[in-house]
N, C-alpha and C positions, 0 to 999 in steps of 0.2 A: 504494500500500500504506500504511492508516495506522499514522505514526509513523517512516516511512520517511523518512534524511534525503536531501535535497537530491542529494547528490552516486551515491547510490542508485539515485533515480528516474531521475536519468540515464542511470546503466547499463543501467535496462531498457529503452531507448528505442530506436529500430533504429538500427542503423552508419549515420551520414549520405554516406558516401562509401562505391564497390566497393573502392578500395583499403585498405582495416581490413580486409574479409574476406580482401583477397589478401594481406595482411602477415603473416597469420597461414598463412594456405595458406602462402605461402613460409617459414614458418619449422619448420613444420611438415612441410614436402618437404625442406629443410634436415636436420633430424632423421632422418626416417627412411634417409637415403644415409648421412648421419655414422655411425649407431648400427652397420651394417653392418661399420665399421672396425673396432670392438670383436668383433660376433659372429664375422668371418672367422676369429678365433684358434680358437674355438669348434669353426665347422665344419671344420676344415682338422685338426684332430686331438688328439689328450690329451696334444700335451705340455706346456698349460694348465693340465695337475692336477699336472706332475711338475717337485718344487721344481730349481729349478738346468737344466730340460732345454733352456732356451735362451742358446745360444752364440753368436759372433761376430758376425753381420750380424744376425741373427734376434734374436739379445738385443735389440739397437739398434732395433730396429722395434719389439718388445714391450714396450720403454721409450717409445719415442715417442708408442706407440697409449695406453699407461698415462698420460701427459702431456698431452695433449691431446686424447683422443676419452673414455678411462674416467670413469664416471660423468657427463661434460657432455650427454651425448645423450638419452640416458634421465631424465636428471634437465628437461631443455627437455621431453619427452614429460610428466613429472608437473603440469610446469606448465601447460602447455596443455591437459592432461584434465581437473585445477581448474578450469581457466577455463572450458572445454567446460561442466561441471557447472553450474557457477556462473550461467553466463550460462543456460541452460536453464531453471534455477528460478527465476531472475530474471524471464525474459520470460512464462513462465506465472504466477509473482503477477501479472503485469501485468493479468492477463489474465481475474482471477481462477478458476483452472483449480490445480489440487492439482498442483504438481511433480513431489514426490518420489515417488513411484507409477510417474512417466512413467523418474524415474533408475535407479529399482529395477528396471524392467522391461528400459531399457538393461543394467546391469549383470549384468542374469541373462544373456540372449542373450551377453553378450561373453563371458560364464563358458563357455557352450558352444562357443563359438568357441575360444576357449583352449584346453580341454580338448582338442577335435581336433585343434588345431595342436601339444599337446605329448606326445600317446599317436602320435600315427599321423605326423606330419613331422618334431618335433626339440622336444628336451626341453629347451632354453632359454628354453621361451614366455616372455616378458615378458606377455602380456596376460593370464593371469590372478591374480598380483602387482597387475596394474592394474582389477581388480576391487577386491579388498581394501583397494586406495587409497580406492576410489571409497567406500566402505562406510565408512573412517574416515572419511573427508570430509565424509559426510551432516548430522554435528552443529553445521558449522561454514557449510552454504551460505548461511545469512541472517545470518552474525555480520557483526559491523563489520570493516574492514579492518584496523583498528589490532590487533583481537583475533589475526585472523589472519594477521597479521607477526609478531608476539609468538612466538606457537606455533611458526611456521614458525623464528624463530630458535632456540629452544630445540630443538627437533627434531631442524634439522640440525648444529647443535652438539652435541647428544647422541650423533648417531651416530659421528661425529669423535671423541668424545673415549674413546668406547668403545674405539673402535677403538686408540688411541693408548695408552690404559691394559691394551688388551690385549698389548699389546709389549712394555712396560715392566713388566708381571707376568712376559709368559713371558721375557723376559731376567734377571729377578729369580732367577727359577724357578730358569733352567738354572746362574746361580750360586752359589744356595743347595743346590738339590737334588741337582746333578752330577749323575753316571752315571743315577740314577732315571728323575730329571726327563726326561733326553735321552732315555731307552730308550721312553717312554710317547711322545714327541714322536714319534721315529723310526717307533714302531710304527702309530701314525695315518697318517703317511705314506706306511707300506709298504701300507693297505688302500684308501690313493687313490689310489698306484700301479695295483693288483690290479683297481681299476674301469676306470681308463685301459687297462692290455692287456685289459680286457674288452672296451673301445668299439672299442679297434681289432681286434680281431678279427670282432665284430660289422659292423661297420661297411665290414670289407672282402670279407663274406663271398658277398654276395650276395644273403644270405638274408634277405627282408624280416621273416616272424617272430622271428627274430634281432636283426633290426636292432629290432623294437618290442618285442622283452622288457628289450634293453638300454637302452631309451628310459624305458621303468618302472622298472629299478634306477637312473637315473639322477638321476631325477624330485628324491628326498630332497636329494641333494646341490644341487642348485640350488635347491630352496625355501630350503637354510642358508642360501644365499650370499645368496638374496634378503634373509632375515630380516634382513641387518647391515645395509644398507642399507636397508630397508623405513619407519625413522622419517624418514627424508633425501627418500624419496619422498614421505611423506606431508605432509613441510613445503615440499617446492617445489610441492606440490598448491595445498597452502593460500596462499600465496605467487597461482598462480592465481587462486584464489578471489578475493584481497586487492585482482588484478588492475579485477576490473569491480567488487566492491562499491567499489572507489573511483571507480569513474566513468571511471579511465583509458581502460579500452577503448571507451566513447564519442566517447574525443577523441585520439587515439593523435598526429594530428598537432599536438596543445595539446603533446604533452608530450615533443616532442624533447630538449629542456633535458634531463629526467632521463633519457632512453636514452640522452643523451652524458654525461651520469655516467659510467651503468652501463655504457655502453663502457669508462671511463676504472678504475672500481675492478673490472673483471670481468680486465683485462690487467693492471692494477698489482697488484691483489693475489692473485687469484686463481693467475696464473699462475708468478708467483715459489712458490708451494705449492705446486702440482702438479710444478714442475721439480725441486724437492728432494723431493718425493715420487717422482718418478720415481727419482730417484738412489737411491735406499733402494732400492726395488725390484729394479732394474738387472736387469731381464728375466725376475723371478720371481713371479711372479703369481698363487702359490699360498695368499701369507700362511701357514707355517709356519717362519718364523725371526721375531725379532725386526725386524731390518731391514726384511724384507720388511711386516711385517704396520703396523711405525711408517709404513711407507710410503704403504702402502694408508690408513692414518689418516689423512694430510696430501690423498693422492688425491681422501680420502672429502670433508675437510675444504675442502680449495679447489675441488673439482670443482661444487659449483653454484654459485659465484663466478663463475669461466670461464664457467660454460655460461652465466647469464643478460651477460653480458658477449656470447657469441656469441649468444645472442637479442636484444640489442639492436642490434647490429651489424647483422642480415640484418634486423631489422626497420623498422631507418634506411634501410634499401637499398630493402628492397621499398617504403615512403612517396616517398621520391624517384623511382625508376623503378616504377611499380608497371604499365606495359605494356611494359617493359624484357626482352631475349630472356632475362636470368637470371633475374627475378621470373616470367616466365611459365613456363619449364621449372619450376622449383622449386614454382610456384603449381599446376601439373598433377599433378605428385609427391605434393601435399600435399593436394590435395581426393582424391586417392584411396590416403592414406594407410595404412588397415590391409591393403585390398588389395594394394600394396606392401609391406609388411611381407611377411605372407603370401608371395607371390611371389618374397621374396628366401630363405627361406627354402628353397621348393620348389628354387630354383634350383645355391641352395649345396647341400643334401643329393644334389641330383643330380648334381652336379660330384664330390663328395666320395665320397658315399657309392656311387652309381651309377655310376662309375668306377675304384672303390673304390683310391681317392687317398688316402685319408682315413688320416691320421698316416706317408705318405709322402715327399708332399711340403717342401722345408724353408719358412720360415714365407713369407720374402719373395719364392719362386715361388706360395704358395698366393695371397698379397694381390694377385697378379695379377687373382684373381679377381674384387676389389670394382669395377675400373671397368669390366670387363663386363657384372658385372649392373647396375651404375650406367645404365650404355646399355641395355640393357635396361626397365631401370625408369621411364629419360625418354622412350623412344621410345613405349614403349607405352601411358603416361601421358598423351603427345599425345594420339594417338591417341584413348584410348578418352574424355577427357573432350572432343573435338571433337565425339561424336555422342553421348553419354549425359551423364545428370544427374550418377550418381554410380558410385562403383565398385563391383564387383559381390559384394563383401563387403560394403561398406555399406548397399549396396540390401537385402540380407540382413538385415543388420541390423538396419536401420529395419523392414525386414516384418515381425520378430521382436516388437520394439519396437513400435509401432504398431495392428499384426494387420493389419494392411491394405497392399496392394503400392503403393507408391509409382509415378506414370511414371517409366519409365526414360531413354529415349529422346529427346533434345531436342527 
């Protein structure tokens, strides 16, 4: 590409070794079993919307899963869908072939993917949030890496500090305002209440129309939640991006040196935030007090610290062992990764909802749940990438993408 520097043309050059792709399959199989510890609160019931509803053991797990899994999982996904991006428009400049046509057309099909996985299975989709990543991201696939570390810092310090300044208003609020203030706070509270005994009734009923009208009043409330976090995704995107236009992912095993950094500031600093973040929280997860929402700020704040911290850790691992029986489980996981997504949800609604367990259960019987479908998700990941190319979302997807069917079948 001319004008393209050095460290560039690198990046477009193919992985000289299988294990770059499997470091990344492993990190990315990593991700989607992590992310599940977060959604299990989710599926398992509403008392995720109700400030204070978790008690004794159940606090202690909803603090723990807030310390160590909230925001690191989904934020390792933003980064690897940048780099997904990235490297794609890369290899077609290479190639001289027009990219971004080829991103756009990805990004439609995943919209429709989305769409069906959050009207008809569960209204927490993450994947079409991860469109709208995709969409911010377009302006920055050919910038320099320096440009997009910049952004990426200002971004997810932005969200952080929002978050943190929304605390410290509504703590202001409720001293200044008194009775007012509190009655407008209270009164918000009581109509995310009103949603909650809707889901669960919903959700216990039986009734699948039911369950997807409740899945459409739902919908709003989670685009909010996404919206606070949504600049945080979009700089660990970029952050991706920053990845190959530096040529990094050419040479993954050049640059252990810096993954034992980011080992080293992802647990030193990262996680001293998220502990005292957790503590603010202390099992409340609603963000409607002060405490809680300062909390969620430091979560917001040190949580993609952590998480690339745990990306470079499975990422060390998979380089070292990259035919290792944990890099290959996780490596299977992760080449059929949306289909696992997919799959876990199917799984949990059907526990929950098709059982209709759902806001039954107390929290640390429903987490029983995760390393069943965990097994679940490994075994069948053998399996199906032993006699196919890719997973049967994917293949989908590229048909989508493409227009043309892909072989499937190795």
């Amino acid at each position: 590409m001319p004008g393209a520097s050095e460290s560039t043309q690198q990046a477009t050059k193919p992985l000289r070794a299988e294990q770059r792709i499997v470091a990344l399959d492993v990190v990315r199989g990593f991700a989607i079993l992590g992310i599940l510890l977060v959604n299990i609160t989710i599926f398992a019931g509403g008392d995720w919307l109700r400030p204070g509803a978790y008690e004794g053991a159940d606090a202690a797990l909803r603090t723990l899963i807030a310390i160590f899994a909230e925001t690191k999982f989904i934020t390792i996904f933003a980064l690897l869908f940048g780099l997904g991006l990235a490297y794609q428009v890369a290899r077609a400049d290479e190639r001289g072939r027009p990219g971004l046509p080829l991103i756009v057309r990805r990004l439609a099909v995943l919209a429709v993917i989305g769409a069906v996985h959050a009207v008809l299975i569960w209204s927490g989709d993450i994947l079409l949030p991860y469109v709208v990543l995709g969409i911010a991201l377009l302006p920055f696939l050919r910038r320099r890496a320096r440009t997009c570390v910049v952004w990426a810092v200002v971004l997810i310090s932005l969200t952080g500090v929002l978050m943190l300044a929304g605390g410290g208003l509504l703590a202001l609020g409720q001293a200044v305002g008194g009775p007012e203030v509190q009655a407008e706070i209270d009164a918000g509270v009581a109509e995310v209440e009103v949603l909650a005994d809707a889901s669960e009734q919903a959700y216990t009923s039986g009734s699948y129309p039911a369950m997807l009208r409740q899945r459409l009043d739902e919908l709003a409330l989670m685009w909010s939640s996404v919206a606070f976090i949504l600049p945080m995704l979009v700089g660990m995107g970029l952050l991706g991006v920053a990845v190959v236009r530096s040529g990094m992912l050419a040479d993954l095993e050049g640059r252990m040196a810096l993954l034992r950094r980011w080992t080293v500031v992802g647990l030193a600093v990262g996680l001293p935030i998220n502990l005292v973040g957790g503590v603010g929280l202390a099992g409340d997860a609603t963000a409607t007090t002060p405490a809680s929402i300062l909390g969620w700020g430091l979560i917001v704040v040190g949580g993609p610290v952590l998480a690339l911290g745990y990306a470079a850790i499975v990422t060390r691992g998979a380089l070292a062992r990259p035919d290792g029986a944990v890099s290959r489980a996780l490596g299977n996981v992760g080449r059929t990764a949306l289909s696992n997504y997919l799959l876990q949800s199917v799984l949990a609604t059907g526990l929950f909802y098709g059982l209709a367990l759902y806001g039954e259960l107390p929290l640390v019987v429903a987490f029983l749940g995760v390393p069943a479908i965990w097994a679940v998700n490994l075994v069948l990941s053998a399996w199906w990438t032993a006699r196919f190319r890719y997973g049967p979302v994917e293949w989908v997807w590229r048909l989508g993408t493409y227009g043309s069917a892909p072989p499937l079948r190795r």
